[in-house]
C-alpha positions in Angstrom: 0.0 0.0 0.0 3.1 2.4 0.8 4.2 1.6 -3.0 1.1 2.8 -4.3 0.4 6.1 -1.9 4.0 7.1 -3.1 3.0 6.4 -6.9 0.0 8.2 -6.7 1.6 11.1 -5.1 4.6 11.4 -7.6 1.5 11.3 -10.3 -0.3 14.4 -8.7 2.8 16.2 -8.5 3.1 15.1 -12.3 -0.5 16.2 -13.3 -0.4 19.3 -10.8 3.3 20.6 -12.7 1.7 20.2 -16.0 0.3 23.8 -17.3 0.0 25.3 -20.9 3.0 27.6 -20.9 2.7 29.4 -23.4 6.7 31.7 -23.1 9.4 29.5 -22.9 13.0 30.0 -21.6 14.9 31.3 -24.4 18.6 30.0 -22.9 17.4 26.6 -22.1 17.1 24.2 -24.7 15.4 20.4 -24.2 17.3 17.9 -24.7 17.1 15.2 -27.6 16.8 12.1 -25.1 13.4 14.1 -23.1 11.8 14.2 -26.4 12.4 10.6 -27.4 11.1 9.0 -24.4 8.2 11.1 -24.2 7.7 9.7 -27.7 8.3 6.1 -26.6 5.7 6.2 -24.0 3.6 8.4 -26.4 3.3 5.4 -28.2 2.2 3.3 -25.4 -1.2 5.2 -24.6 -4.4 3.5 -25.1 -5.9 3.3 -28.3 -9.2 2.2 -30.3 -8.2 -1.8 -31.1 -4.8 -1.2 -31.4 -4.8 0.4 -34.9 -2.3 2.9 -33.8 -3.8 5.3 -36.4 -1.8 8.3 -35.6 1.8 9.9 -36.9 4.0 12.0 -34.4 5.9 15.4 -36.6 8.9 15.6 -33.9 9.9 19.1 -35.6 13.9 20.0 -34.2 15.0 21.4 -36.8 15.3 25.5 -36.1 14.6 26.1 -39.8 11.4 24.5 -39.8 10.4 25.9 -36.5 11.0 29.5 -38.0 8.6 28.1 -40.7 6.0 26.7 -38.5 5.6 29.9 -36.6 3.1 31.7 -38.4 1.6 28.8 -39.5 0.9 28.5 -35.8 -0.5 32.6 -36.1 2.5 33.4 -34.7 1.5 32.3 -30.7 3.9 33.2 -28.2 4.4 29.4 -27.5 5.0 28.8 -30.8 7.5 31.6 -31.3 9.5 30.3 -27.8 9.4 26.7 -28.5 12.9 24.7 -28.3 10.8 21.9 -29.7 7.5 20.8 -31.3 5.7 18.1 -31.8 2.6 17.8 -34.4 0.5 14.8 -33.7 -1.8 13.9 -36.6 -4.7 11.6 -37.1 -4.0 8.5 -39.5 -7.2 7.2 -40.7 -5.8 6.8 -43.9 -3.4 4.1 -42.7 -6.5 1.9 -41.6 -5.7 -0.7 -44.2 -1.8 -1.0 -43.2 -2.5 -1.0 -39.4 -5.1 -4.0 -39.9 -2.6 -6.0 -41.7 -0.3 -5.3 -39.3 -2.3 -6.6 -36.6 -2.8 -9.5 -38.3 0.8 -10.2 -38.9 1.5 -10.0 -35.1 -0.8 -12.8 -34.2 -0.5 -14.6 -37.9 3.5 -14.7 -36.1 2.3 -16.0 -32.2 0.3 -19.4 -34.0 1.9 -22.8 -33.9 -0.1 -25.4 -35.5 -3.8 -24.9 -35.2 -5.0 -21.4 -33.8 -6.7 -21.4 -30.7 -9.7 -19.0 -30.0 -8.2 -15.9 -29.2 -6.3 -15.8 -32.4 -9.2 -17.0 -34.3 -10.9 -14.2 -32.7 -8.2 -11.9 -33.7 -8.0 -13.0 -37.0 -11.4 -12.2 -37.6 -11.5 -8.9 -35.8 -8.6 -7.7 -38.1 -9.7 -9.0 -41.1 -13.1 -9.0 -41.2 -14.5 -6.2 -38.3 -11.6 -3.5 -39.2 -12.3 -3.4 -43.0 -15.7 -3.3 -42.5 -15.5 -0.5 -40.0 -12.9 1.6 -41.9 -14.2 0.9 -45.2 -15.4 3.8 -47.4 -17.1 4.6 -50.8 -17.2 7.6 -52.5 -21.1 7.4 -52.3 -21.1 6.9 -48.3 -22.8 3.0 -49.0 -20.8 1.8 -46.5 -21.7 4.9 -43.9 -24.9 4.2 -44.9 -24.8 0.4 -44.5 -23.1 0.7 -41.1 -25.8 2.6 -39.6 -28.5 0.6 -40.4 -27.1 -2.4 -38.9 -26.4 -0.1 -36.4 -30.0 0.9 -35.6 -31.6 -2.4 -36.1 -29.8 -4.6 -34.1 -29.7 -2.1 -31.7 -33.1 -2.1 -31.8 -33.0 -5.6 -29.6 -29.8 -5.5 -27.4 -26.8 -3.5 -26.9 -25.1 -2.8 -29.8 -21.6 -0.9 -30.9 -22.8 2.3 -33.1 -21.0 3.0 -35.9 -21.7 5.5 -39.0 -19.7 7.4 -41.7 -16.6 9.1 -42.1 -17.3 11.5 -39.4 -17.3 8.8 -36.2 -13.9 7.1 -37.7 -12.9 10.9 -37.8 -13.8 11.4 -34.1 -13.2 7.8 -33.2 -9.1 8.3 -34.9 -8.6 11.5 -32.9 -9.6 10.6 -29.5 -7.2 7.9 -29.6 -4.6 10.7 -31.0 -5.4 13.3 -28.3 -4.7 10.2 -25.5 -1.2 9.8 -27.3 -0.6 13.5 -27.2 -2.1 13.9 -23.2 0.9 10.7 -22.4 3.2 13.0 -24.3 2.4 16.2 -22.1 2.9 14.3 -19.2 6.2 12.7 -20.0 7.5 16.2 -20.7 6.4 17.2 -17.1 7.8 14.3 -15.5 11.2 15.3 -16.9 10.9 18.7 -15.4 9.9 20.9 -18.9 6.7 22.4 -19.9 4.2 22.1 -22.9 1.6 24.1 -24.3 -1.1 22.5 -27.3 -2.1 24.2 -30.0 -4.8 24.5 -31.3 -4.6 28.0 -33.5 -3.1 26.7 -36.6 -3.5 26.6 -40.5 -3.4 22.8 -40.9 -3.8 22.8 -44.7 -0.1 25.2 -44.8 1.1 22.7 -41.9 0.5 19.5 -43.6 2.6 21.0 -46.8 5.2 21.9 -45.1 5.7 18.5 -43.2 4.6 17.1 -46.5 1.4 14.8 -44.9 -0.6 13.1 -47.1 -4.0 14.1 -47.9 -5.6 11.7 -45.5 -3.6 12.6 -42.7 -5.8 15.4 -39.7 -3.7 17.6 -37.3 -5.0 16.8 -33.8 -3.1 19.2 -32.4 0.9 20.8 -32.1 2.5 20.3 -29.2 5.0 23.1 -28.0 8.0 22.0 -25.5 10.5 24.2 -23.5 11.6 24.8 -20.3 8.5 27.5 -19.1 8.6 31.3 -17.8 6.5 32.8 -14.8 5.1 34.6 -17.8 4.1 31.9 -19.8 1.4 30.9 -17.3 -1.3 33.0 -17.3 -2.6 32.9 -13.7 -4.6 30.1 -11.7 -6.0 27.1 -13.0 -9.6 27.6 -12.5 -12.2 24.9 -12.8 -15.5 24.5 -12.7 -17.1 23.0 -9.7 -17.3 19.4 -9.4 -20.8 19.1 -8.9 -21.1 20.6 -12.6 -18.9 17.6 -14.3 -18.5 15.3 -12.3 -21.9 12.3 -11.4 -22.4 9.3 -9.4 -24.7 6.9 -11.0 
């Protein structure tokens, strides 16, 4: 129990340090290792079935972030940051992240698979395509919903639609990747500020994303100023947000 009380105490401390900063130090720079294990852990966070539909922009170079400034509207944060990191939505990889699913437990079977990977098989190459799959006529939207409301007619029942619930469905699990990120960054002792203000179609050229790919958000990293915080995190009561059922 005394293992736990001090892990939960080191993660308030973790989630209490965390706070947009939006003016970084200019004479302290983050180092290269911070940024690469936030990124390794980044790629640990939870995510819908494992698809792992997301892309992570580490941007280092100082050229590009000169560039990326005013793309950004020329925020403060932006205009400090030692580093950024774009984190983009891939639901454009869909059919790659199946198959790569299915390769990892296609490897694990020896002999004859037992239910679990049956299971899996299925899931990856049956449930996934069916999910992800579009037309330009929105059939398959169309299609999905239907079953959607019908069986759920009866019992409980997974809803599913168009393009615009894989779209929400793809960032959620992006926005978790970027919140394990943030975190990381505190736990090393530096500071982070997300971005929403940006022109993501003059972004995505200057990274060079495909078409397919969505900016969740850009992440800002330095070491933050007094400044940079712009006063008390308030909060709405409790009893406005949070219910016991």
């Amino acid at each position: 129990m005394g293992n736990m009380t001090s892990h939960s105490s080191a993660f308030q401390e973790i989630v209490s340090f965390r706070r947009s900063n939006r003016s970084f130090d200019p004479g302290v720079s983050v180092p290269e290792e911070v940024i690469k294990r936030a990124l390794d852990q980044a790629v640990l966070s939870p995510n819908s079935s494992n698809m792992q539909l997301w892309s992570f922009h580490w941007i280092q170079s100082e050229a590009v972030l000169e560039k990326i400034v005013p793309l950004c509207l020329n925020q403060q944060a932006a205009k400090t940051a030692k580093q950024m990191v774009v984190f983009a939505a891939r639901r454009d990889l869909w059919k790659s992240r199946a198959a790569w699913n299915l390769d990892q437990i296609k490897k694990g079977i020896q002999g004859e698979p037992n239910g679990l990977q049956k299971a899996g098989l299925r899931y990856y190459g049956k449930l996934m395509p069916f999910l992800y799959a579009n037309d330009p006529f929105g059939f398959m939207g169309l299609l999905r919903m239907s079953i959607s409301f019908f069986a759920g007619m009866f019992r409980p029942f997974y809803r599913t639609g168009g393009v615009s619930s894989q779209r929400i469905m793809v960032h959620k699990s992006c926005a978790l990747a970027a919140q394990t990120f943030m975190l990381s960054i505190a736990a090393e002792g530096f500071h982070t500020c997300p971005m929403e203000g940006f022109d993501e179609v003059r972004v995505k050229r200057l990274l060079q994303l495909p078409r397919g790919a969505e900016i969740t958000m850009i992440v800002s990293v330095g070491l933050g100023t007094e400044k940079g915080v712009w006063g008390p995190r308030f909060r709405v009561p409790h009893s406005e947000v949070v219910f016991v059922h």
